[in-house]
Backbone of each chain as nested JSON, in Angstrom:
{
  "chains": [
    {"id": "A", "residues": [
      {"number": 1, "name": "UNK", "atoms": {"N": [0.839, -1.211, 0.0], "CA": [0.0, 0.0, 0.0], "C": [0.862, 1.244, 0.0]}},
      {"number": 2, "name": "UNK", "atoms": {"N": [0.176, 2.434, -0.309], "CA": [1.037, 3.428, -0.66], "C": [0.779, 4.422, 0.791]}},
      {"number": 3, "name": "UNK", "atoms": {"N": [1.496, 5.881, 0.912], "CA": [1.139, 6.24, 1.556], "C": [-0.552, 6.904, 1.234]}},
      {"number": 4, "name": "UNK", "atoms": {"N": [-0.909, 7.995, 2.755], "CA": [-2.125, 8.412, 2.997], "C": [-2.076, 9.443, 3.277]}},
      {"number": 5, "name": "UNK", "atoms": {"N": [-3.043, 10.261, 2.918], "CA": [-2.844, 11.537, 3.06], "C": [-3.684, 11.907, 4.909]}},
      {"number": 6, "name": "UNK", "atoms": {"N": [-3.207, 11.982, 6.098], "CA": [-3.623, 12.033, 7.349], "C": [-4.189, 12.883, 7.584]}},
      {"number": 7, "name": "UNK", "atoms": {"N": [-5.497, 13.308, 7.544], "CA": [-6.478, 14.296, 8.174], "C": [-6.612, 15.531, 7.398]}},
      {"number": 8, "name": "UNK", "atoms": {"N": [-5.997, 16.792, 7.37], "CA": [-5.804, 17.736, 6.906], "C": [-5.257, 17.803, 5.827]}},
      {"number": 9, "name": "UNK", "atoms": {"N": [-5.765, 18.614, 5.273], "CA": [-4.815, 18.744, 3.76], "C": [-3.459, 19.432, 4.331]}},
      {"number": 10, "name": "UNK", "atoms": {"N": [-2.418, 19.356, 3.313], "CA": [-1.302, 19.678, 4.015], "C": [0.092, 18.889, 4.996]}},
      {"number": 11, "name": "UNK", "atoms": {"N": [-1.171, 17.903, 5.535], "CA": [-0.18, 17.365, 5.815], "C": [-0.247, 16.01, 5.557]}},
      {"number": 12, "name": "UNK", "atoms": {"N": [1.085, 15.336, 5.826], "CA": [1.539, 14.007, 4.554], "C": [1.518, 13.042, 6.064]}},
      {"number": 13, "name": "UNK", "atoms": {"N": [1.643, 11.365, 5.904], "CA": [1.547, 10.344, 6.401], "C": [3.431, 10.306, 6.839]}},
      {"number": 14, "name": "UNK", "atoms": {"N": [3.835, 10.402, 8.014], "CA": [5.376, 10.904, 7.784], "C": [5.764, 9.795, 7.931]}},
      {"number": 15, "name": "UNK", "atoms": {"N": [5.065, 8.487, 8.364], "CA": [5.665, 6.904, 8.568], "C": [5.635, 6.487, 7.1]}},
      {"number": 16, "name": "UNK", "atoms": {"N": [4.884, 6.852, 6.175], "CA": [5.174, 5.875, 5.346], "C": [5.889, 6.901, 4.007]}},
      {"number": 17, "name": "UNK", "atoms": {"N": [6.33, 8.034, 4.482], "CA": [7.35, 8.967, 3.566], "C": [8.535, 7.993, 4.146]}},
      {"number": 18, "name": "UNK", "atoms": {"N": [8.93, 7.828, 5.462], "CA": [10.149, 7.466, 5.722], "C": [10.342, 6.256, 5.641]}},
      {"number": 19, "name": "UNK", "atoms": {"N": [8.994, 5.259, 5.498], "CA": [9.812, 3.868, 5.231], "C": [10.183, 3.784, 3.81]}},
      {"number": 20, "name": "UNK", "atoms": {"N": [9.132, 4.468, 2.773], "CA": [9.313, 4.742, 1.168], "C": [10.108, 4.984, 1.028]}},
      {"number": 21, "name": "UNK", "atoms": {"N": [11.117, 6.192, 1.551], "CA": [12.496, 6.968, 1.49], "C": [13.441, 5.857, 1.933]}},
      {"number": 22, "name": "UNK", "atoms": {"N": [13.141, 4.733, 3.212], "CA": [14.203, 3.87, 3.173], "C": [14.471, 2.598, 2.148]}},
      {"number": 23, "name": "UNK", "atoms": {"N": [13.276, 2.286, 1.879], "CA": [13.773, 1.464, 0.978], "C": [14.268, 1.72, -0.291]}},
      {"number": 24, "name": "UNK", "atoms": {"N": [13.598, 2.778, -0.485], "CA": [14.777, 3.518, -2.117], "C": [15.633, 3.308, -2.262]}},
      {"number": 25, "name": "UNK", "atoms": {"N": [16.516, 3.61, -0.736], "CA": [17.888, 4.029, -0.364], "C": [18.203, 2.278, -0.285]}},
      {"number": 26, "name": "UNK", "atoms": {"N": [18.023, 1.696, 0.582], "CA": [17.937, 0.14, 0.021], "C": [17.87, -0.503, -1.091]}},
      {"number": 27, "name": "UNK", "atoms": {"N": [17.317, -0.331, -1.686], "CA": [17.185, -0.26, -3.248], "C": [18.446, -0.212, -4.262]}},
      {"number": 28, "name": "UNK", "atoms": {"N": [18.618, 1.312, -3.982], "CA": [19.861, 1.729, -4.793], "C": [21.547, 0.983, -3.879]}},
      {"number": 29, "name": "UNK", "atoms": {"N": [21.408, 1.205, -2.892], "CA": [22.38, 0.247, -2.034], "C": [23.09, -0.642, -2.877]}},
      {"number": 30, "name": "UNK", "atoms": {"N": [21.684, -1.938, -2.891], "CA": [21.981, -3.154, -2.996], "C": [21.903, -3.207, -4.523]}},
      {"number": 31, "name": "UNK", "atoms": {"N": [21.454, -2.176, -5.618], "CA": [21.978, -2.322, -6.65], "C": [23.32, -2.084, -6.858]}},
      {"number": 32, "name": "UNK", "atoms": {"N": [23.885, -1.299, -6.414], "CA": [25.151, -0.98, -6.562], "C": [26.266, -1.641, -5.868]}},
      {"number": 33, "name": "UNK", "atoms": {"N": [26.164, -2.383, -4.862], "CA": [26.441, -3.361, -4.24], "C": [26.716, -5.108, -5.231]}},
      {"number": 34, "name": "UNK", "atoms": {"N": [25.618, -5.281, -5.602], "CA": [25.321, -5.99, -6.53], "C": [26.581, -5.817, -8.077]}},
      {"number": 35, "name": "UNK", "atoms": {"N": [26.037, -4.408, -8.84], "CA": [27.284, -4.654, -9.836], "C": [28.622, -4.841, -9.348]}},
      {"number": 36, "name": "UNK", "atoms": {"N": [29.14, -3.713, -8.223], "CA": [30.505, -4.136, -7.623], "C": [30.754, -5.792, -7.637]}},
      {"number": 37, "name": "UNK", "atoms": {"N": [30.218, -6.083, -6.631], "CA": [30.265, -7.686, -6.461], "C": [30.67, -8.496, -7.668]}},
      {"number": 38, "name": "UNK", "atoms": {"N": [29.805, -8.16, -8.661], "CA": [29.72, -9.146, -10.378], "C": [31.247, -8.736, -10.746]}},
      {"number": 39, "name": "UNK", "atoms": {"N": [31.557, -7.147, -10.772], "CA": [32.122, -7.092, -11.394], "C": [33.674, -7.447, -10.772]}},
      {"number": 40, "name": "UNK", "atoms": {"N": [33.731, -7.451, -9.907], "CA": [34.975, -8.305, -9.301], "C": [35.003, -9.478, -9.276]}},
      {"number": 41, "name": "UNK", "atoms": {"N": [34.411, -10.165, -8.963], "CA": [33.937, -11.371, -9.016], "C": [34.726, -11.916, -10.007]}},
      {"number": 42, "name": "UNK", "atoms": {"N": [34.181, -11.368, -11.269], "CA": [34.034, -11.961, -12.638], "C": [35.596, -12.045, -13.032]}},
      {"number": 43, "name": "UNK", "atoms": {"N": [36.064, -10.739, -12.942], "CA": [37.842, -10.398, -12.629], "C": [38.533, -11.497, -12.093]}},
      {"number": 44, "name": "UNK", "atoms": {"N": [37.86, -11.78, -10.849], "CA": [38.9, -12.616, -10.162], "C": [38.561, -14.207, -10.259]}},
      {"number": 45, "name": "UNK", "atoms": {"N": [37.21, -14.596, -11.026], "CA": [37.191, -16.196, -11.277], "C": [37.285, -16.292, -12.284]}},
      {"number": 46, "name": "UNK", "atoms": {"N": [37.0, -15.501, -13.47], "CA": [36.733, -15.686, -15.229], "C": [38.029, -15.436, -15.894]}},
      {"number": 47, "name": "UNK", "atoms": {"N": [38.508, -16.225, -15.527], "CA": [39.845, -15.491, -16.246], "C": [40.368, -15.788, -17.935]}},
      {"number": 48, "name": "UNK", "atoms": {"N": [40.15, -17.13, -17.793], "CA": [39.91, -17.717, -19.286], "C": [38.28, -17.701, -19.657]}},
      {"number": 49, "name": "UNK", "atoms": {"N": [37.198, -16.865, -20.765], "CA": [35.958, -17.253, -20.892], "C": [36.178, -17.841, -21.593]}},
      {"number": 50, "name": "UNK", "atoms": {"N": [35.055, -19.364, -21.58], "CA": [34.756, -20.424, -22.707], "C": [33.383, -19.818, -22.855]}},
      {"number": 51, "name": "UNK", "atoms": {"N": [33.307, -21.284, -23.524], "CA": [31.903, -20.751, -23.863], "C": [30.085, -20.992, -22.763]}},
      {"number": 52, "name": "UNK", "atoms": {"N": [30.866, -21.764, -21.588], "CA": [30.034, -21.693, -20.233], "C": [31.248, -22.172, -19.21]}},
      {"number": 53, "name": "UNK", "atoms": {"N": [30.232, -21.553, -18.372], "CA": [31.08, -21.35, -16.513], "C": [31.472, -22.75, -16.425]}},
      {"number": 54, "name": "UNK", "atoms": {"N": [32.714, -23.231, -16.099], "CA": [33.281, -24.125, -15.549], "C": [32.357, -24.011, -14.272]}},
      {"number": 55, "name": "UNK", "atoms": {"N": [32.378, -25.634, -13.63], "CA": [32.089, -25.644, -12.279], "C": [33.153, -24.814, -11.252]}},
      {"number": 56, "name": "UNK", "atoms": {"N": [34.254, -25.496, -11.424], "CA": [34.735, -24.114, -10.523], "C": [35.145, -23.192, -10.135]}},
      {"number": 57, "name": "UNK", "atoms": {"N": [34.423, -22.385, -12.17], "CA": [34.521, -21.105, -12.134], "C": [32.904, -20.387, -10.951]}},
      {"number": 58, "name": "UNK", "atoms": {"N": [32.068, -21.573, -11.004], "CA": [30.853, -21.292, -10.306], "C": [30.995, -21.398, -9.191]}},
      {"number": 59, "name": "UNK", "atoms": {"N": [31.685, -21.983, -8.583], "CA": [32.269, -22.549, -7.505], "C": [32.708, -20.983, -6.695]}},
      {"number": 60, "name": "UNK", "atoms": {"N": [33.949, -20.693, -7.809], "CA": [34.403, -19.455, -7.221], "C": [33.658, -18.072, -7.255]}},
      {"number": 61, "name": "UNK", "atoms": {"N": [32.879, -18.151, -8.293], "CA": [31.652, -17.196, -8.286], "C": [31.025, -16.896, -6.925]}},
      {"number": 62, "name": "UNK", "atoms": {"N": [30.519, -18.011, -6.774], "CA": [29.503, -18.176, -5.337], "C": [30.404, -18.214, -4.349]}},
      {"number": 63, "name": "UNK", "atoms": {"N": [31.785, -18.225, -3.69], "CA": [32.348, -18.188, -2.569], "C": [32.718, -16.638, -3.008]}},
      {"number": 64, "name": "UNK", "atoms": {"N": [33.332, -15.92, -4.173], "CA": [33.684, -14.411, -4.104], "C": [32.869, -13.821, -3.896]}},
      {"number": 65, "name": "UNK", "atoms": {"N": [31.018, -14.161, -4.183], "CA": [30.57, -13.239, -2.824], "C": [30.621, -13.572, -2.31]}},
      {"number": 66, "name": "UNK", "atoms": {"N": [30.366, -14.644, -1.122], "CA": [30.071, -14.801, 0.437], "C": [31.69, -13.683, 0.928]}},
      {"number": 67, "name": "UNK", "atoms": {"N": [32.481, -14.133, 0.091], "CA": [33.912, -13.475, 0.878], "C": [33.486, -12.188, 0.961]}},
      {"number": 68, "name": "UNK", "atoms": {"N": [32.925, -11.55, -0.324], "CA": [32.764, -10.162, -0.337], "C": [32.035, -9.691, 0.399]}},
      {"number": 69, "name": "UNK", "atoms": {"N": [31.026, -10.419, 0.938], "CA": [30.525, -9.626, 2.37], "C": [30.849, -9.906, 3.252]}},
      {"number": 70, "name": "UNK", "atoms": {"N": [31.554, -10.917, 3.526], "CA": [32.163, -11.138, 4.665], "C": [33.769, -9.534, 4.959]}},
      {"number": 71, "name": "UNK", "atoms": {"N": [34.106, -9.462, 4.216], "CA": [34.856, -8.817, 4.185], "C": [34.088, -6.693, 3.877]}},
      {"number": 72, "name": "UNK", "atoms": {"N": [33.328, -6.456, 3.476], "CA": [32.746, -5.735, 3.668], "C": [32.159, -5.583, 5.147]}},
      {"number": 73, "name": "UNK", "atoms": {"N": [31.53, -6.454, 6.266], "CA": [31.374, -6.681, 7.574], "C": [33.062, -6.084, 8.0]}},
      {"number": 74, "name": "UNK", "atoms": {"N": [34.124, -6.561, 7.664], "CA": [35.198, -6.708, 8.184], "C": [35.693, -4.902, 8.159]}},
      {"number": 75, "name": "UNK", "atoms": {"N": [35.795, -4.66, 6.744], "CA": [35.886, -2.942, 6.678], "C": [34.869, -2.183, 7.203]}},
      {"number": 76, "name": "UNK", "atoms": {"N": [33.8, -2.685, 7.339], "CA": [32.517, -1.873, 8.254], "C": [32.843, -2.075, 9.616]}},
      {"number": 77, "name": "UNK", "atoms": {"N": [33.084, -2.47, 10.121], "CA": [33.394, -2.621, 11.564], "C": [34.638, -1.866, 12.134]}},
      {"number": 78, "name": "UNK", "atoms": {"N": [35.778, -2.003, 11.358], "CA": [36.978, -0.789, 11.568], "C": [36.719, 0.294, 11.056]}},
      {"number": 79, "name": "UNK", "atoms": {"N": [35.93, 0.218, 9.834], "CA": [35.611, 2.168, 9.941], "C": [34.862, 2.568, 11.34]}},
      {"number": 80, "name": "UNK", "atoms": {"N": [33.756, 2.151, 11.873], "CA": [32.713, 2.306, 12.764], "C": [33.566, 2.35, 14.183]}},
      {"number": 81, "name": "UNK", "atoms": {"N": [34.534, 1.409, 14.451], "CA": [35.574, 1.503, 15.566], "C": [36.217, 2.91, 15.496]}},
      {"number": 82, "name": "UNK", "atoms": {"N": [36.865, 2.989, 14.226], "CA": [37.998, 3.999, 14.193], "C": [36.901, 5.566, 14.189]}},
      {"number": 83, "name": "UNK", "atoms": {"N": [35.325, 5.776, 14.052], "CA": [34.968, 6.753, 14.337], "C": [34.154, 6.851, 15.206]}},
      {"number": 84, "name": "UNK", "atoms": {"N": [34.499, 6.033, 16.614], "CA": [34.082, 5.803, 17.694], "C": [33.262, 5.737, 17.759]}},
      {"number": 85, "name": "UNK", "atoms": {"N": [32.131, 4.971, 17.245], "CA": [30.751, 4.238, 16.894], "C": [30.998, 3.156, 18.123]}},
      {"number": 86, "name": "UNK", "atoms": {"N": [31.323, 2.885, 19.05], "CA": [31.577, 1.845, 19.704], "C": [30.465, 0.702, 19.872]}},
      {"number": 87, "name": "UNK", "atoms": {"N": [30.84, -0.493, 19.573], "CA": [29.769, -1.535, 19.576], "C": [29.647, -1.972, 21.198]}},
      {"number": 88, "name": "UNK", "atoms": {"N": [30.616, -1.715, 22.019], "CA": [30.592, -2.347, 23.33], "C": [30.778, -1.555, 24.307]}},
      {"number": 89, "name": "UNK", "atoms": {"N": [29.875, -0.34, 23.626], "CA": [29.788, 1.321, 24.805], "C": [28.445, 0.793, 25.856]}}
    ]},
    {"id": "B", "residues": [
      {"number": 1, "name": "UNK", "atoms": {"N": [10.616, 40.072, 2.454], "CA": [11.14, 38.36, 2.414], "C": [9.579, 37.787, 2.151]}},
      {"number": 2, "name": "UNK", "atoms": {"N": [10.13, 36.195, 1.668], "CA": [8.874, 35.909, 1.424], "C": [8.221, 34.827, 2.694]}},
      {"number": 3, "name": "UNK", "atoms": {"N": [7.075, 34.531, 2.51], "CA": [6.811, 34.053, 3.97], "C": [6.348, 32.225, 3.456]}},
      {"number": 4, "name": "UNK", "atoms": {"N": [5.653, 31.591, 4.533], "CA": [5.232, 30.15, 3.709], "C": [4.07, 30.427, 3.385]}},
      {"number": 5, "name": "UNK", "atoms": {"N": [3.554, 29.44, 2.391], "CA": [2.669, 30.167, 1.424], "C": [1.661, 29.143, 2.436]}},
      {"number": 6, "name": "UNK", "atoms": {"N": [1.997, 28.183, 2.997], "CA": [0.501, 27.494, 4.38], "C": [0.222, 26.677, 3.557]}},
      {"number": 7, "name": "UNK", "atoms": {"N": [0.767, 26.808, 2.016], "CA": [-0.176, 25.343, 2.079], "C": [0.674, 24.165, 1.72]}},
      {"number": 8, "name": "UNK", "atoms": {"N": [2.096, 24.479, 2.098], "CA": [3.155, 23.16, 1.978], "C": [3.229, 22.358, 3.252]}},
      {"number": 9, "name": "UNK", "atoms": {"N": [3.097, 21.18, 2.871], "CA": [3.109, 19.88, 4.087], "C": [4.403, 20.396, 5.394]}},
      {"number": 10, "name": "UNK", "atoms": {"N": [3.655, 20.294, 6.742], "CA": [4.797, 20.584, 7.466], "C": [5.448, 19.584, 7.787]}},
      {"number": 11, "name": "UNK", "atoms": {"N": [6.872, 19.833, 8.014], "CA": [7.87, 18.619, 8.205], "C": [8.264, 18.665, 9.564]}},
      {"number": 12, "name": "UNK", "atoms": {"N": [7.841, 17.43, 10.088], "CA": [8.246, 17.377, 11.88], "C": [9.455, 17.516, 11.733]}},
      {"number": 13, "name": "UNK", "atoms": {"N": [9.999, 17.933, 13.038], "CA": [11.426, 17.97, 13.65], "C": [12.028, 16.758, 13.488]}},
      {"number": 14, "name": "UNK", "atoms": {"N": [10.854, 15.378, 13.894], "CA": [11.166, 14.034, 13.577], "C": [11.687, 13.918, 12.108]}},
      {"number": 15, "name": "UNK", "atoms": {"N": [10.876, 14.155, 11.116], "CA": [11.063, 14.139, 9.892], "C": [12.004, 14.173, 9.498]}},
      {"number": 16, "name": "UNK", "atoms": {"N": [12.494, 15.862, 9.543], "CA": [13.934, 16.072, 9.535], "C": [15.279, 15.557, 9.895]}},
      {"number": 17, "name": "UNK", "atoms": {"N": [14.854, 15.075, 10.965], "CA": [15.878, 14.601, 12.06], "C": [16.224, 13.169, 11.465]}},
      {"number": 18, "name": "UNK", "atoms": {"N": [14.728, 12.213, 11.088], "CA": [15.179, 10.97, 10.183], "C": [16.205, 11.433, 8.758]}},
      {"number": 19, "name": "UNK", "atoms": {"N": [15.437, 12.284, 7.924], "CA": [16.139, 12.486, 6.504], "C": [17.744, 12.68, 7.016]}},
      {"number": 20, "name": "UNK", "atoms": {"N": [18.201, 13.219, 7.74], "CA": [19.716, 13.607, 8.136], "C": [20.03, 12.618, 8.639]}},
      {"number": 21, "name": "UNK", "atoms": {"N": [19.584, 11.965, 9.327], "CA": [20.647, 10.545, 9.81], "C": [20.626, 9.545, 8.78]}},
      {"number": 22, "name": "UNK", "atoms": {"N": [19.548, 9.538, 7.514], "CA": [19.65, 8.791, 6.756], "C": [21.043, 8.882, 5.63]}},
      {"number": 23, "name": "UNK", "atoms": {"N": [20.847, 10.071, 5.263], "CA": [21.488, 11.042, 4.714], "C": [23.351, 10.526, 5.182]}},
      {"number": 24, "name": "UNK", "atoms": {"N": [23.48, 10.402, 6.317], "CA": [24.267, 10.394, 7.042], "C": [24.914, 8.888, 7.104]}},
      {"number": 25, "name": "UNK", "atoms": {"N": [23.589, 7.751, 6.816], "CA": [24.026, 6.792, 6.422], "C": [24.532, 6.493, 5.355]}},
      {"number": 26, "name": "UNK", "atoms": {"N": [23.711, 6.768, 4.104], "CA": [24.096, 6.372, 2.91], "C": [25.699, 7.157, 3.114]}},
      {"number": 27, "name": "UNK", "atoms": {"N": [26.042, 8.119, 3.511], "CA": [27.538, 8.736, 3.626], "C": [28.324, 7.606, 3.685]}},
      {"number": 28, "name": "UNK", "atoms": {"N": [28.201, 7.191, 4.93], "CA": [29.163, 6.084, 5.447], "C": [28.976, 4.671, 4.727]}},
      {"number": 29, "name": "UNK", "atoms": {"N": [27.999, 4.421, 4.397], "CA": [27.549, 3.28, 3.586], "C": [28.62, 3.43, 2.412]}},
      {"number": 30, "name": "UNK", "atoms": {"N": [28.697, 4.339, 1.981], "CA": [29.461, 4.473, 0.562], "C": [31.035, 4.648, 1.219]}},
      {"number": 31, "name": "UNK", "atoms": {"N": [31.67, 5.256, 2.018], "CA": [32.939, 4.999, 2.542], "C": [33.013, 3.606, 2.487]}},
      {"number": 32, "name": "UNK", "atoms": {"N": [32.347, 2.959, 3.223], "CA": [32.923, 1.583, 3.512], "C": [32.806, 0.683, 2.31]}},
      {"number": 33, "name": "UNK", "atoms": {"N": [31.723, 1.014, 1.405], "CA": [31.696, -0.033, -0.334], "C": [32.865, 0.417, -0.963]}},
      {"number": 34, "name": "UNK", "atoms": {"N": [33.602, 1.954, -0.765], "CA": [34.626, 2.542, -1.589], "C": [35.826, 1.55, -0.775]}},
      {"number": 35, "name": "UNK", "atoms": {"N": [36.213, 1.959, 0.507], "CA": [37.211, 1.039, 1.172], "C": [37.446, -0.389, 0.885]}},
      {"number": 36, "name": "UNK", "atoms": {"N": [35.844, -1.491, 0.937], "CA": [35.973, -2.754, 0.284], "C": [36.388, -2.881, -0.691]}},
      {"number": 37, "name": "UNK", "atoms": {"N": [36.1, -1.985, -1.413], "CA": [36.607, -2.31, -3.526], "C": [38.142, -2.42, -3.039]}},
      {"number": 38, "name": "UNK", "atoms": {"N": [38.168, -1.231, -2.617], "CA": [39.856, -0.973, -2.793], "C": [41.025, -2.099, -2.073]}},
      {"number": 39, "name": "UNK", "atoms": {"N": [40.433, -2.639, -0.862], "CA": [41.431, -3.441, -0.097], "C": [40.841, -4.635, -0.434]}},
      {"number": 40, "name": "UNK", "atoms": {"N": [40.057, -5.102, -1.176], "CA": [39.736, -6.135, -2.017], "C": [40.562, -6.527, -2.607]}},
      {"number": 41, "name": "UNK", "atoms": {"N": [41.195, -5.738, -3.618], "CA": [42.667, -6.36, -4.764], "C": [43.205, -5.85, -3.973]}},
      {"number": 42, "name": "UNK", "atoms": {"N": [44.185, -5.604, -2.95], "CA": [45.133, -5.731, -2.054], "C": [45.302, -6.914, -1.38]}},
      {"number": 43, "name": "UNK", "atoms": {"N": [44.191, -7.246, -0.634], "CA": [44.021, -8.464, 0.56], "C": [43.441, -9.784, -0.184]}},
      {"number": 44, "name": "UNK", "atoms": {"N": [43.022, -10.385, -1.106], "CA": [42.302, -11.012, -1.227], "C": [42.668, -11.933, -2.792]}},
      {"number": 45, "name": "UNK", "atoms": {"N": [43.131, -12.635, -2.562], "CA": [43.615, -12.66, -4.399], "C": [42.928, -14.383, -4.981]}},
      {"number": 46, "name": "UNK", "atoms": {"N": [42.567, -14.953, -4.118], "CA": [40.959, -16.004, -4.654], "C": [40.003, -16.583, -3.099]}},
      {"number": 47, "name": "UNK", "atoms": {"N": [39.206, -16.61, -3.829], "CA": [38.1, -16.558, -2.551], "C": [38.205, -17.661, -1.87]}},
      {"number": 48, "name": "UNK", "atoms": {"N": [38.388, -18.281, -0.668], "CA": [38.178, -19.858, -0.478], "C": [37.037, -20.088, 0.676]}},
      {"number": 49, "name": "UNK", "atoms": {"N": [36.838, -20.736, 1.297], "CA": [35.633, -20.686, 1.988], "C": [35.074, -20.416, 3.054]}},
      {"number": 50, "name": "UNK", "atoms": {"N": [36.168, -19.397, 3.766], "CA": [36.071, -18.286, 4.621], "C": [37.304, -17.661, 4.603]}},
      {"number": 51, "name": "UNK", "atoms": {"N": [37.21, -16.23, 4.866], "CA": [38.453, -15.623, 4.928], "C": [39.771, -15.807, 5.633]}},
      {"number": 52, "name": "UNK", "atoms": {"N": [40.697, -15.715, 5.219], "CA": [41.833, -16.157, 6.38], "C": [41.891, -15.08, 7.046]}},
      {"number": 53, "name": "UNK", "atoms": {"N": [42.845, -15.535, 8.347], "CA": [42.955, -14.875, 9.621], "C": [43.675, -13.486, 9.361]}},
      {"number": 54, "name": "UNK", "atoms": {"N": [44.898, -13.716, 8.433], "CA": [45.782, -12.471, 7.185], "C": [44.872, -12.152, 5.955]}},
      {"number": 55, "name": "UNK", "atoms": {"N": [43.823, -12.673, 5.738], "CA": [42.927, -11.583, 4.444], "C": [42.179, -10.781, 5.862]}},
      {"number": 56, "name": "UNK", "atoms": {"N": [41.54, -11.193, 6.658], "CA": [40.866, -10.278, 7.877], "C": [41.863, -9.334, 8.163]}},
      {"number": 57, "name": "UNK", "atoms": {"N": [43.17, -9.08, 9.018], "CA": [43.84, -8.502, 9.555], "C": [44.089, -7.147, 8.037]}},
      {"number": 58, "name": "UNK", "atoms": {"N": [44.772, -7.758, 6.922], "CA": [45.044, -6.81, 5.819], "C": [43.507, -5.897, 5.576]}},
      {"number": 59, "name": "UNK", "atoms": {"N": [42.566, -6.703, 5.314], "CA": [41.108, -5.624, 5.252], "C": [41.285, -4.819, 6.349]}},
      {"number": 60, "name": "UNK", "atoms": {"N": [41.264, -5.177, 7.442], "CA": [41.275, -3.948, 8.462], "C": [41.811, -3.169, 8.547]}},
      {"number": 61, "name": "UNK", "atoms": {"N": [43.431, -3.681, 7.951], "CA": [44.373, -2.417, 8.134], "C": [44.506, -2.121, 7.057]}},
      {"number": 62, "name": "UNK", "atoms": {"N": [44.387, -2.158, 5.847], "CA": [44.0, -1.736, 4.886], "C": [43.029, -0.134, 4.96]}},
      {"number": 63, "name": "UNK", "atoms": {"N": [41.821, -0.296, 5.366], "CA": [40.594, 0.185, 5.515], "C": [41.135, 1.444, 6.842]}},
      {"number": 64, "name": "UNK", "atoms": {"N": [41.781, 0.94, 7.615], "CA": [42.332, 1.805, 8.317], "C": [43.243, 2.994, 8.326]}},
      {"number": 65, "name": "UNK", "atoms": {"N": [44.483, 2.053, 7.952], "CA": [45.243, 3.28, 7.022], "C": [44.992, 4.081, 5.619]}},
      {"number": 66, "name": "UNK", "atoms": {"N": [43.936, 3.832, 5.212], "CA": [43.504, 4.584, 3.9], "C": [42.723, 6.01, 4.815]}},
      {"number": 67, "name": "UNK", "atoms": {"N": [42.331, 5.667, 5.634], "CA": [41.154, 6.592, 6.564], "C": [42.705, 7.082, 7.47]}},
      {"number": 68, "name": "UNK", "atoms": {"N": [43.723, 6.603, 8.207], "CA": [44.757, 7.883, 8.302], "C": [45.007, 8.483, 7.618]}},
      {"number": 69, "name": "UNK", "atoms": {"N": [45.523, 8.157, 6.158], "CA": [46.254, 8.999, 5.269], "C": [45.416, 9.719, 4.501]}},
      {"number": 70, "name": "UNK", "atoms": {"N": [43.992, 9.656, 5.05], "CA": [43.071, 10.835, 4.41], "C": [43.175, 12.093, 5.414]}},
      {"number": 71, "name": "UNK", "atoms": {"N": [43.252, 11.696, 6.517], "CA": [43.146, 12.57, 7.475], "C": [44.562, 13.45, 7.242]}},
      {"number": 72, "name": "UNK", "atoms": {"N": [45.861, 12.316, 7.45], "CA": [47.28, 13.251, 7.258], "C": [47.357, 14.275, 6.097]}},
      {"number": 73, "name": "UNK", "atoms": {"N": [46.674, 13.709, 4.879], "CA": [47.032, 14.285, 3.785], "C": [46.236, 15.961, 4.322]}},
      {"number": 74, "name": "UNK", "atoms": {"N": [44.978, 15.694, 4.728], "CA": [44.156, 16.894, 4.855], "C": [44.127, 18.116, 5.842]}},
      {"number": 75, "name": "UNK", "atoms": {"N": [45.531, 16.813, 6.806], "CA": [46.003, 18.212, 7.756], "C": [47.496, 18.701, 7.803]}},
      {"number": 76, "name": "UNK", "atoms": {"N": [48.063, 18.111, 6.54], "CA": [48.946, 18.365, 5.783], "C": [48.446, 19.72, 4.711]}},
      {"number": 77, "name": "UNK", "atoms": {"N": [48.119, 19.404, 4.014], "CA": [47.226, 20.895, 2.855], "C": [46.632, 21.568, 3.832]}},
      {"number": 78, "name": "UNK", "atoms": {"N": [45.915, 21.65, 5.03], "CA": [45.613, 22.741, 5.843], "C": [47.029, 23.518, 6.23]}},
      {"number": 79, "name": "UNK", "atoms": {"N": [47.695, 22.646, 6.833], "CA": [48.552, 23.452, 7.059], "C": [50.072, 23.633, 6.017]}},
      {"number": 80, "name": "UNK", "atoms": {"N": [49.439, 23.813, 4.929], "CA": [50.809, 24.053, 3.934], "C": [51.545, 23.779, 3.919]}},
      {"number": 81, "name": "UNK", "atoms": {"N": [51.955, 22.148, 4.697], "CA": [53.006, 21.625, 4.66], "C": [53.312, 20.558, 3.282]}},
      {"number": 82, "name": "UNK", "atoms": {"N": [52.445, 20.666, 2.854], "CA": [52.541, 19.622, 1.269], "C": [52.985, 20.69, 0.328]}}
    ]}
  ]
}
């Protein structure tokens, strides 16, 4: 459902401006997230193309992401330390 | 000056206060996707089926010292020492 316009003219539904506004932002995130990923990925398992994915070019496909977010967790967590975001304040 | 014309939607303090911390996320959201790319081909050279204990340690310090030497460089050109 979309938002609603709440009582008065004038004024807007502000819960469902801000969940709309978050998932956009979610949205665009994880698209861009997404090409990064492929496109390294592809760099670092495809190195010879045939004419289909070796198994363990698929193989390495599917573990260069899990690494890649695993390692994205890993740089998210020392940026967030190093700007005293503290997880164990 | 001109005044509000009354009939634009008012924006809570809340409102506001969400859009800026969001705002504030996507910031940092994008530091840290820029930092991964980069200490990615540094630390990481084929994926295996969890990271090693030295691809972890290099991401971090990787990610770390890129975020000093932003800072040195910038209080280096403040103060005209570059």
């Amino acid at each position: 459902g979309g938002g609603s316009m709440a009582g008065q003219p004038g004024q807007m539904d502000e819960h469902a401006v801000m969940a709309q506004f978050k998932q956009q932002l979610d949205v665009e995130f994880a698209q861009e997230f997404f090409n990064t990923v492929r496109d390294k990925c592809v760099d670092m398992c495809i190195t010879r193309p045939g004419s289909s994915f070796t198994k363990s070019e698929q193989q390495c496909l599917a573990q260069c992401v899990a690494r890649y977010q695993d390692a994205t967790q890993v740089v998210g967590k020392s940026v967030l330390e190093a700007m005293g975001v503290g997880m164990n304040r | 000056g001109g005044g509000m014309a009354g009939q634009q939607p008012k924006v809570s303090p809340q409102l506001e206060q969400f859009l800026a911390q969001e705002q504030q996320k996507v910031v940092l959201n994008q530091l840290i996707a820029k930092l991964t790319e980069k200490c990615w081909e540094k630390c990481v050279s084929y994926p295996g089926k969890r990271l090693s204990s030295s691809e972890e340690s290099c991401l971090k310090y990787c990610a770390l010292r890129q975020l000093d030497a932003t800072q040195y460089i910038q209080h280096r050109l403040q103060n005209r020492e570059l």
